[in-house]
C-alpha positions as CSV (number, residue, x, y, z in Angstrom):
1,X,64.9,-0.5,-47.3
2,X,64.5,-4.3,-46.0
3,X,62.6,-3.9,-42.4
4,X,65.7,-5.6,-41.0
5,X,67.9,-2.8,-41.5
6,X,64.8,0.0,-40.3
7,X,64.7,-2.3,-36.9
8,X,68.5,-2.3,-37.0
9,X,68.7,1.6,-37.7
10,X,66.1,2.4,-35.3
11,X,67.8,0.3,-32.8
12,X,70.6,2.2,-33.1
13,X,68.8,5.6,-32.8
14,X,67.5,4.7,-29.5
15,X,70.7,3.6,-28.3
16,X,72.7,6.7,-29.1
17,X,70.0,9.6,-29.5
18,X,68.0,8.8,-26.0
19,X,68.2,7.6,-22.3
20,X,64.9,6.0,-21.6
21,X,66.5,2.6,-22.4
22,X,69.2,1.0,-20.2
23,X,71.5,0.8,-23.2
24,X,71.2,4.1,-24.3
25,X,72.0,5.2,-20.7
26,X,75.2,3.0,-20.7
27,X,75.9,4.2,-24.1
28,X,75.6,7.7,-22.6
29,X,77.7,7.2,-19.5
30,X,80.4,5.7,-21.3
31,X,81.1,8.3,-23.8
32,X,81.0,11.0,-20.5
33,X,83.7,9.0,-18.9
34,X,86.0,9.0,-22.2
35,X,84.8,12.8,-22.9
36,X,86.5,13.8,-18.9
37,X,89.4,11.8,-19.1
38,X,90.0,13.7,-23.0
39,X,89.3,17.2,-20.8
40,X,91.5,15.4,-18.0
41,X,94.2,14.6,-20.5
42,X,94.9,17.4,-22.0
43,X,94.8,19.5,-18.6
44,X,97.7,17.6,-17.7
45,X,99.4,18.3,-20.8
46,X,99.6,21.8,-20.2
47,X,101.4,21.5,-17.2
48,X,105.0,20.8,-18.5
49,X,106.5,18.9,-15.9
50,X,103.9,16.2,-15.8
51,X,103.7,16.5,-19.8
52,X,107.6,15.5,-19.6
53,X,107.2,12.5,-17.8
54,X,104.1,11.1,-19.5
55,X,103.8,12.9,-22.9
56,X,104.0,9.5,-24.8
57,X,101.6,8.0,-22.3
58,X,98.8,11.2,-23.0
59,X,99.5,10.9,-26.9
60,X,98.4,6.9,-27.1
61,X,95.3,8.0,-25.1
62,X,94.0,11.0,-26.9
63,X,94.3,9.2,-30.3
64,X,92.2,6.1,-28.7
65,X,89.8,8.9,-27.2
66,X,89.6,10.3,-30.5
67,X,89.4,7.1,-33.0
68,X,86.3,6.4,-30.7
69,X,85.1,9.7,-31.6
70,X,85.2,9.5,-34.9
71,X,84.0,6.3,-34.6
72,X,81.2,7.7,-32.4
73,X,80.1,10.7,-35.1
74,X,79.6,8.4,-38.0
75,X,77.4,5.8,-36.2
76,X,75.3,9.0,-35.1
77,X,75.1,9.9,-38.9
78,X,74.1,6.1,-40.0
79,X,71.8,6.4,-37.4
80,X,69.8,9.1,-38.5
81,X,66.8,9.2,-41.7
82,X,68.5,13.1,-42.1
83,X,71.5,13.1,-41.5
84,X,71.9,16.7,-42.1
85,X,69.6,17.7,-38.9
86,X,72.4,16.4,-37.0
87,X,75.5,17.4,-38.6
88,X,74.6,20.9,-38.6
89,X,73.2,21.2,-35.1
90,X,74.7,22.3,-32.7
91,X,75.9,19.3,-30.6
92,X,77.4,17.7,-34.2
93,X,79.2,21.0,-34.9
94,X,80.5,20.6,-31.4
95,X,81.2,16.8,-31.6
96,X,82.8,17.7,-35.2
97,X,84.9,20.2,-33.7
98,X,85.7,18.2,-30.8
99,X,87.3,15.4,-32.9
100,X,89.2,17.1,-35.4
101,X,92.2,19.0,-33.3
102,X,93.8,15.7,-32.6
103,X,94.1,15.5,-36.8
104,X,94.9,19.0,-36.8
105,X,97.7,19.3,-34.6
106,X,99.6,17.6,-37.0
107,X,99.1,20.7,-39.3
108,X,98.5,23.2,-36.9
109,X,100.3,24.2,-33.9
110,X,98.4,24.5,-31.0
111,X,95.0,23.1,-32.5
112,X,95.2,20.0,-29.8
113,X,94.1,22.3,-27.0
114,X,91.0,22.9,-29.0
115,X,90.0,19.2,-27.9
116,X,89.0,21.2,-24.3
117,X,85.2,21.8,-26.8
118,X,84.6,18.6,-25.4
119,X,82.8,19.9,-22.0
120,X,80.3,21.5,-24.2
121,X,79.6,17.5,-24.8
122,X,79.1,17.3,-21.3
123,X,75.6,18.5,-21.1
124,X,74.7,15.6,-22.5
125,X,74.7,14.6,-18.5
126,X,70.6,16.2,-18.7
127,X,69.1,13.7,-20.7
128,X,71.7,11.0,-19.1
129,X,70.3,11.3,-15.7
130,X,67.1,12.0,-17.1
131,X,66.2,15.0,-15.1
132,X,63.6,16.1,-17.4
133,X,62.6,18.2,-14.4
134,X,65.8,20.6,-14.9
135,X,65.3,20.6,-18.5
136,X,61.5,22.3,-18.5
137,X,62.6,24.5,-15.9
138,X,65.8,25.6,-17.7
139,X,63.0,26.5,-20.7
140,X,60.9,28.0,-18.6
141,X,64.5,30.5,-17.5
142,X,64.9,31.3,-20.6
143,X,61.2,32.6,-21.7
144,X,62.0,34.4,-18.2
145,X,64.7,36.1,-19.2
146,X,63.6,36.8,-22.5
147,X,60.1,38.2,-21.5
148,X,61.9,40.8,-18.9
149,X,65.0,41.7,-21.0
150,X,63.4,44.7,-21.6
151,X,63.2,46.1,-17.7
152,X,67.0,44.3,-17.3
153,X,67.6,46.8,-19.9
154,X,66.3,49.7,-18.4
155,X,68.0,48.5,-15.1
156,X,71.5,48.0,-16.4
157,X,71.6,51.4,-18.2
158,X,70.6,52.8,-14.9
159,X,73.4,51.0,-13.3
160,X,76.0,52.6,-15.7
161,X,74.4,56.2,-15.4
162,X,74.7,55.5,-11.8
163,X,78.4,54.2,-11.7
164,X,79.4,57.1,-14.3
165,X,77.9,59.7,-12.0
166,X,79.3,58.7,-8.5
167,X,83.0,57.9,-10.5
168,X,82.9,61.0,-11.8
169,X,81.9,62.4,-8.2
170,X,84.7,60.6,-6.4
171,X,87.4,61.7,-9.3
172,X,86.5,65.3,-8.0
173,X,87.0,64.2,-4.5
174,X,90.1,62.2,-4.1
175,X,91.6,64.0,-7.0
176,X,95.5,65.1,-6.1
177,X,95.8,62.5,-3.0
178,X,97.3,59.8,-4.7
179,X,94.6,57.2,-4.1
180,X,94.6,55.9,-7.6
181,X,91.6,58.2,-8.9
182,X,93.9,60.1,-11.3
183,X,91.3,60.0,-14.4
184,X,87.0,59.7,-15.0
185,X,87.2,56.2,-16.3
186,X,89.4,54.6,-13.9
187,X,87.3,56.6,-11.0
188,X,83.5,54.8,-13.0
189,X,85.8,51.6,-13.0
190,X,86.2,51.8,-8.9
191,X,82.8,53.0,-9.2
192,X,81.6,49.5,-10.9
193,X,83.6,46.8,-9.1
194,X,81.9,48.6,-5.6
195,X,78.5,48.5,-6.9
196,X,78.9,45.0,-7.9
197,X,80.1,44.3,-4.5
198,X,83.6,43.0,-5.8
199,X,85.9,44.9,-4.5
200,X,89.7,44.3,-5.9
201,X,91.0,46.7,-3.5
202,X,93.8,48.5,-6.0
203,X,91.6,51.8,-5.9
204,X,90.4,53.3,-2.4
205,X,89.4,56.5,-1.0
206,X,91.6,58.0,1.5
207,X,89.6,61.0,2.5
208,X,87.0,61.2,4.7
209,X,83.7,62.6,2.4
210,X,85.3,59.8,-0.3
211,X,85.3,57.0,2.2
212,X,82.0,58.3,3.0
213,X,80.4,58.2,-0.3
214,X,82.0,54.1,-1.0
215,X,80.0,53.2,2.3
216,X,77.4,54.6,0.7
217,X,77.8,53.2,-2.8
218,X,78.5,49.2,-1.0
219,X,75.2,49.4,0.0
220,X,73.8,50.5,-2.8
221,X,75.5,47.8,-4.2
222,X,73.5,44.7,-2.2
223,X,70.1,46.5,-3.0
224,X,71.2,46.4,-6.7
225,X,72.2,43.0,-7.1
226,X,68.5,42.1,-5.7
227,X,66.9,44.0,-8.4
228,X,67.2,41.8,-12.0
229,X,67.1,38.5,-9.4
230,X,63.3,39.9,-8.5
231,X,62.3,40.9,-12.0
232,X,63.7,37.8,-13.7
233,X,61.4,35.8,-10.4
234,X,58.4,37.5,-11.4
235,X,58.7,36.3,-14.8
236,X,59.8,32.8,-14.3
237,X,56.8,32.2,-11.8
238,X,54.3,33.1,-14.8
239,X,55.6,29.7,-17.1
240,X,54.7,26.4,-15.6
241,X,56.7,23.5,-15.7
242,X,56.8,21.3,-18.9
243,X,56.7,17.7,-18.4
244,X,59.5,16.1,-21.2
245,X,61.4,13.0,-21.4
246,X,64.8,11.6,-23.6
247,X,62.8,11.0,-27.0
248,X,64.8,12.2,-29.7
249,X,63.1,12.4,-33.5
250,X,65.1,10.1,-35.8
251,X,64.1,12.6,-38.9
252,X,64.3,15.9,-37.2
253,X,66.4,15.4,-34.0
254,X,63.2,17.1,-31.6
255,X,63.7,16.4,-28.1
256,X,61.4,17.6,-25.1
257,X,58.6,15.2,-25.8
258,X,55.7,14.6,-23.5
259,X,55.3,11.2,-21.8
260,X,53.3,9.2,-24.3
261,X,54.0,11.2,-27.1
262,X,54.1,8.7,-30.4
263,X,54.5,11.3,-33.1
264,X,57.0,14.5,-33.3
265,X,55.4,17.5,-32.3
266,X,57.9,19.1,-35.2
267,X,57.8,17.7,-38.2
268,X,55.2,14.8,-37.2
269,X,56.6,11.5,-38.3
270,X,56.4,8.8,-35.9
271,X,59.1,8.5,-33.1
272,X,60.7,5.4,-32.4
């Protein structure tokens, strides 16, 4: 391969793959606006009386929308020194999956709506607006909530015991007076949305010891919500923050590399 068409490729990379260059932001933006108005588009379509009066006028746009597409996914391919790392990742399964409906709606019915997978593209806005910031902390979330699944565990099944013991309770309570506890499972169900602070309001004591107990059980239901939020905290305040920027890998597809970095901390070929 001539060193024309590496500088051209790699060009091309940093144009589509990252955001640290003022192309690759426009490049970035651009495709957000088309991927809204797609989502925009075809929310109008679904409501019939605008779809009657500008059908034709939605149909022109979501095969432009989608040419580009198309046109968009191959360049990402070209792009790439394995193109396989992006075609089955997860944002070229979505991008894949995102362009085809327009094709199949001429074979299958109702595939178009399908194009609505294109606001999973939309978290493409993170390396966009570079907020590397949100990105390491959104890591350092997930290794939260991963290192304290175990106590959410514990918690949760002693939410359910709870709810299944004070439905059962109210059942034998309000049982004959017509206030909607007629069965166990409807009565945890009350039990549930009240401890979860929801409250639909199509099941409700009438006597006095049941009204009594649902008092009780709404404020049981505010120290409850506090509990995972404090246990997930504790966790989350144990990772620091990683510093990353926009590199992407042209070989691998790697992102979250430190500032500076000048070989992939993955599969360790040099980054563009």
């Amino acid at each position: 391969m001539s060193n024309s068409t590496k500088n051209w490729r790699d060009k091309l990379h940093t144009i589509i793959y990252e955001a640290d260059t003022k192309a690759g932001k426009w490049f970035d933006i651009i495709l957000l606006v088309f991927i809204v108005a797609s989502i925009i588009t075809v929310m109008l379509e679904s409501v019939e009386s605008i779809d009657l009066k500008y059908h034709t006028l939605f149909n022109y746009i979501e095969w432009a929308i989608t040419i580009l597409f198309t046109i968009e996914y191959f360049i990402r391919i070209i792009s790439l020194k394995n193109p396989k790392k992006y075609i089955f990742s997860f944002y070229g399964i979505i991008d894949l999956l995102s362009t085809l409906p327009k094709y199949l709606s001429y074979i299958l019915v109702g595939a178009h709506a399908l194009v609505a997978l294109r606001a999973l593209r939309l978290l493409r806005i993170f390396r966009i607006l570079k907020l590397a910031r949100f990105i390491g902390e959104s890591e350092n979330l997930i290794k939260a909530l991963k290192a304290s699944r175990a106590k959410i565990s514990v918690f949760l099944l002693a939410v359910l015991s709870i709810a299944v013991i004070l439905g059962t309770l109210m059942y034998l309570i309000e049982a004959g007076q017509d206030s909607g506890f007629d069965s166990i499972p409807r009565s945890v169900y009350w039990a549930i949305v009240t401890l979860t602070t929801v409250g639909y309001g199509d099941i409700a004591p009438i006597t006095p010891f049941g009204q009594l107990i649902a008092s009780v059980i709404m404020i049981l239901g505010y120290a409850i919500i506090a509990i995972p939020t404090g246990i997930v905290s504790a966790e989350f305040s144990k990772h620091k923050k990683i510093e990353t920027n926009t590199q992407s890998c042209p070989y691998c597809l790697a992102t979250d590399h430190h500032d500076g970095a000048e070989f992939c901390y993955e599969c360790g070929k040099p980054l563009n």
